[in-house]
LUMRO-711471 format. One record per residue (C-alpha): residue number from 1; residue in three letters; x, y, z. Coordinates in Angstrom, 1 decimal. Example, Ala and Ser with C-alpha at 12.3 -4.5 7.8 and 13.67 -1.06 7.14 Angstrom:
2
<k 1	r Ala	c1 12.3	c2 -4.5	c3 7.8>
<k 2	r Ser	c1 13.7	c2 -1.1	c3 7.1>
! end
This chain:
137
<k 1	r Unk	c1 -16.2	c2 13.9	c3 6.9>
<k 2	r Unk	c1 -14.5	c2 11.2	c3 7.9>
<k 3	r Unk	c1 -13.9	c2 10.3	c3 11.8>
<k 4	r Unk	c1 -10.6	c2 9.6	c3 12.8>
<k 5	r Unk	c1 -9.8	c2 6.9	c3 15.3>
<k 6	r Unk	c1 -8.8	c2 7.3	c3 18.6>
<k 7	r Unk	c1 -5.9	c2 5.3	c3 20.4>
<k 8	r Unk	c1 -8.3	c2 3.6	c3 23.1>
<k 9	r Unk	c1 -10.2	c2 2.4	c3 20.0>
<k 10	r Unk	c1 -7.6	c2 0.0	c3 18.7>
<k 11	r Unk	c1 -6.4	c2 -3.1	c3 20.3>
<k 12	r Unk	c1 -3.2	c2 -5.7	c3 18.8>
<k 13	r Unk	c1 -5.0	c2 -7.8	c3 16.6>
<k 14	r Unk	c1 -7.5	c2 -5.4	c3 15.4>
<k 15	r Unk	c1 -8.1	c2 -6.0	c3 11.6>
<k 16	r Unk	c1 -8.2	c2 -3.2	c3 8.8>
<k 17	r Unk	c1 -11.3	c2 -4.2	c3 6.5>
<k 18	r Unk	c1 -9.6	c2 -5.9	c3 3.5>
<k 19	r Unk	c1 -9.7	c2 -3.7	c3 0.3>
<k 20	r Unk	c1 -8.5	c2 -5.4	c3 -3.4>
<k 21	r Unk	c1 -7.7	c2 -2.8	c3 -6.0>
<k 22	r Unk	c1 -7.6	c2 -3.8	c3 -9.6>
<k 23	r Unk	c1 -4.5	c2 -2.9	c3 -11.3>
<k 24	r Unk	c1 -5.0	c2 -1.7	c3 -14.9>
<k 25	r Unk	c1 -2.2	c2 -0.6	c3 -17.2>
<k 26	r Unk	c1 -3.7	c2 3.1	c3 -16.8>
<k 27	r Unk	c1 -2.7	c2 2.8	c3 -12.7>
<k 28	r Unk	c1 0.7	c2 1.4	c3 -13.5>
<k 29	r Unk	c1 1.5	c2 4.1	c3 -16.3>
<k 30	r Unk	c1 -0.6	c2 6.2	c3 -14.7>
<k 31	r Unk	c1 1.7	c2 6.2	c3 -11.3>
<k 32	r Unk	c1 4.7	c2 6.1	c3 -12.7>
<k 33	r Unk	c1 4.4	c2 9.3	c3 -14.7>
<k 34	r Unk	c1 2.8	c2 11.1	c3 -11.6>
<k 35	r Unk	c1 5.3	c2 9.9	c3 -9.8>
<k 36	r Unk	c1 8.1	c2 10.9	c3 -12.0>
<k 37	r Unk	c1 9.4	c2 8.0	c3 -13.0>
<k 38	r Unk	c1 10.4	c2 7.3	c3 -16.2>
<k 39	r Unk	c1 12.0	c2 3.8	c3 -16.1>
<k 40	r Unk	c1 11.1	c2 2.4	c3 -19.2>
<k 41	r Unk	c1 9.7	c2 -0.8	c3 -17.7>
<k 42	r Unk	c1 7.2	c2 1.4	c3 -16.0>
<k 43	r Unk	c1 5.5	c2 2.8	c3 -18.7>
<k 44	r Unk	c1 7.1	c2 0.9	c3 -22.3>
<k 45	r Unk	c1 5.7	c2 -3.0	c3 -22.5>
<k 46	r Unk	c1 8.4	c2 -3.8	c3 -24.6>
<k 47	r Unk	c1 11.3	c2 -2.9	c3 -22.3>
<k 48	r Unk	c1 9.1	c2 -4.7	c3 -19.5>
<k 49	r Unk	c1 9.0	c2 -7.6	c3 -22.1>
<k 50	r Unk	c1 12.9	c2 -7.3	c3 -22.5>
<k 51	r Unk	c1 13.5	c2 -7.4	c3 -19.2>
<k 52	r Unk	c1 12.0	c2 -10.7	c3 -18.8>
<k 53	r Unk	c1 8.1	c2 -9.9	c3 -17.6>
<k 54	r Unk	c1 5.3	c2 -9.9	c3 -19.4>
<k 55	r Unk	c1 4.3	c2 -6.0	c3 -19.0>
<k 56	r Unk	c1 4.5	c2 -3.2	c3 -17.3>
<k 57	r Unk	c1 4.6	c2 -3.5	c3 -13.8>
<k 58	r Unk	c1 4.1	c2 -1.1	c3 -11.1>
<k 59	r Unk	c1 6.3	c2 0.8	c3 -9.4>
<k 60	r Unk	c1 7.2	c2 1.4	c3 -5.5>
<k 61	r Unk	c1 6.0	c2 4.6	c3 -5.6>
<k 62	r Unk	c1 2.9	c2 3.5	c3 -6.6>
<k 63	r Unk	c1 2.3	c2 0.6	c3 -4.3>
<k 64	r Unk	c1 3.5	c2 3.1	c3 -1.9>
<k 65	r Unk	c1 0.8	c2 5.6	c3 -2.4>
<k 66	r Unk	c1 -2.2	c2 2.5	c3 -2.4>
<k 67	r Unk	c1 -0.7	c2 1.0	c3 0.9>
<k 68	r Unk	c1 -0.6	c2 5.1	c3 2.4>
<k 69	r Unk	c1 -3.5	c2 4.9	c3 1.4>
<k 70	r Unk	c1 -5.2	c2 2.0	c3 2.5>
<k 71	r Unk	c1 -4.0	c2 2.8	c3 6.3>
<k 72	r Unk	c1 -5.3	c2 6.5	c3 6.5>
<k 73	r Unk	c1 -8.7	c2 5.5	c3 5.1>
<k 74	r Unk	c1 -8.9	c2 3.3	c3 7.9>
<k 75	r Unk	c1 -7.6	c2 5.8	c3 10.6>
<k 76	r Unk	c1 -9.3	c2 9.0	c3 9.3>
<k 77	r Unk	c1 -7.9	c2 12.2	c3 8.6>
<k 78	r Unk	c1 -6.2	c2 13.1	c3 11.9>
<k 79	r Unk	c1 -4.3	c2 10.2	c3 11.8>
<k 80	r Unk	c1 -0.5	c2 11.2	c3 11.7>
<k 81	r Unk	c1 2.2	c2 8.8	c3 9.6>
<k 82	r Unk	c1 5.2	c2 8.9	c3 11.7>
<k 83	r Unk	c1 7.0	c2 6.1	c3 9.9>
<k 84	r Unk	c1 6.9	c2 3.9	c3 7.2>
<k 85	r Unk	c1 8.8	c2 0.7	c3 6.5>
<k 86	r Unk	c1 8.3	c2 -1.4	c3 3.1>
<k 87	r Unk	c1 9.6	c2 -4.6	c3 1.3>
<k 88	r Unk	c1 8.8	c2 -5.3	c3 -2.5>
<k 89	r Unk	c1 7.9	c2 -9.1	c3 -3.5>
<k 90	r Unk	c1 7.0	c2 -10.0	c3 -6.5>
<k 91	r Unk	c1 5.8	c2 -8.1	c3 -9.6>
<k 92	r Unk	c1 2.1	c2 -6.3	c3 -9.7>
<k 93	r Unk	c1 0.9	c2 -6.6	c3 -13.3>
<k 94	r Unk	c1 -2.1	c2 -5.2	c3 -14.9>
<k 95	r Unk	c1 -5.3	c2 -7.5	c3 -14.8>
<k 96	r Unk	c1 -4.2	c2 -8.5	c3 -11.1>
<k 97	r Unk	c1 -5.7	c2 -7.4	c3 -8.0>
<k 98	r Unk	c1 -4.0	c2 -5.7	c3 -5.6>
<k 99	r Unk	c1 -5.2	c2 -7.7	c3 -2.2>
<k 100	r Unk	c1 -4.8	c2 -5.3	c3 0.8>
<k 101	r Unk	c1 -4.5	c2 -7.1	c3 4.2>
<k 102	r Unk	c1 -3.9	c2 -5.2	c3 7.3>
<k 103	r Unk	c1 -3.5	c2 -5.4	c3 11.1>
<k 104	r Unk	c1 -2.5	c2 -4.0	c3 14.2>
<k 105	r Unk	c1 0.6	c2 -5.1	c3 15.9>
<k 106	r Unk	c1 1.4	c2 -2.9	c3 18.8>
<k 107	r Unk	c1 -0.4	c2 -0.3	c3 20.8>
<k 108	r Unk	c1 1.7	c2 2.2	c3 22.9>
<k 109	r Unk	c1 -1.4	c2 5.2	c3 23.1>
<k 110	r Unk	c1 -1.3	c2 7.0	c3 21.2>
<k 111	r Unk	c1 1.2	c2 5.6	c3 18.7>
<k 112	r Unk	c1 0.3	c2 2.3	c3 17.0>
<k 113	r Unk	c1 1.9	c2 -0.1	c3 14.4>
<k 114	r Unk	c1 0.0	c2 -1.4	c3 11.6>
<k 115	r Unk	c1 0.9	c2 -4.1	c3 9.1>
<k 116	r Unk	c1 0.0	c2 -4.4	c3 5.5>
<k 117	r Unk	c1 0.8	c2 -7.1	c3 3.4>
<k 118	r Unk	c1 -0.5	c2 -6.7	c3 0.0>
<k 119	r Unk	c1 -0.5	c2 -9.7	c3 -2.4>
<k 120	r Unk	c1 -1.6	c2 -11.0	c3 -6.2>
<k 121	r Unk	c1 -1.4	c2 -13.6	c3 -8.3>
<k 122	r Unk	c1 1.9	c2 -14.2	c3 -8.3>
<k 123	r Unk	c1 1.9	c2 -14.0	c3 -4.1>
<k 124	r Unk	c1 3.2	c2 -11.4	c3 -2.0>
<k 125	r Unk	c1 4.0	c2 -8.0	c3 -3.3>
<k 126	r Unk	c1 4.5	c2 -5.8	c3 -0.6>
<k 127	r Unk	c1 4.8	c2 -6.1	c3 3.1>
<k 128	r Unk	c1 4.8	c2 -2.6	c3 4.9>
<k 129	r Unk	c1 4.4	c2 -1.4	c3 8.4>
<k 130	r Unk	c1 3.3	c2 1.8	c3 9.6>
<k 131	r Unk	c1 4.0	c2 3.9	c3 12.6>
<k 132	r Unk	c1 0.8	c2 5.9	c3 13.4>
<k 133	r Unk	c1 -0.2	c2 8.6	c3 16.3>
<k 134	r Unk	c1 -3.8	c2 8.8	c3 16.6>
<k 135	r Unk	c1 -5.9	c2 11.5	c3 18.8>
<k 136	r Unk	c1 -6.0	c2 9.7	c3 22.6>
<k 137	r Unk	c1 -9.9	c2 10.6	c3 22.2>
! end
């Protein structure tokens, strides 16, 4: 199992190992449906196509769940989420890699703030930061 980090552990600055994820139309599809979301641009290339991109792209949800994740693999399992903020960029398209960059920003033991920025081909596709609480030992 997985050790979670402690509070005195971290320090502003500290960097999250960088993690790229390849996107592939079955994660795009994939996450939408488990996700409930049924937009046609989602999961239909032509209505992505229509709509002026060149496929399906993925959805917040989605992104959501990979930054989530990203962050808690790097703080272990007792690692609470307090809060989460997030801002789309551009598009994330299958056959681009998800880049995963993250860092700590503030340290008030035992809470902590983490940004992620997360970026492709086409630049930045999410920024997010996330509130954590982490064991004090």
């Amino acid at each position: 199992m997985q050790r979670t980090l402690s509070a005195a552990e971290v320090q502003v600055g500290h960097e999250l190992p960088d993690v790229d994820v390849p996107v592939t139309a079955t994660l795009v599809v994939g996450g939408a449906m488990a996700s409930r979301d049924y937009t046609p641009v989602h999961h239909d290339r032509g209505a992505a196509v229509a709509n002026g991109l060149p496929d399906v792209f993925m959805n917040i949800l989605t992104t959501q769940g990979l930054c989530s994740r990203y962050v808690t693999d790097w703080a272990g399992p007792n690692a609470l989420v307090k809060s989460v903020t997030t801002k789309l960029g551009g598009p994330m398209l299958p056959g681009d890699t998800l880049k995963l960059r993250g860092k700590v920003v503030t340290v008030a033991a035992p809470r902590i703030d983490v940004e992620v920025a997360g970026n492709n081909a086409w630049g930045n596709h999410v920024t997010a930061t996330f509130q954590l609480e982490l064991p004090s030992d």
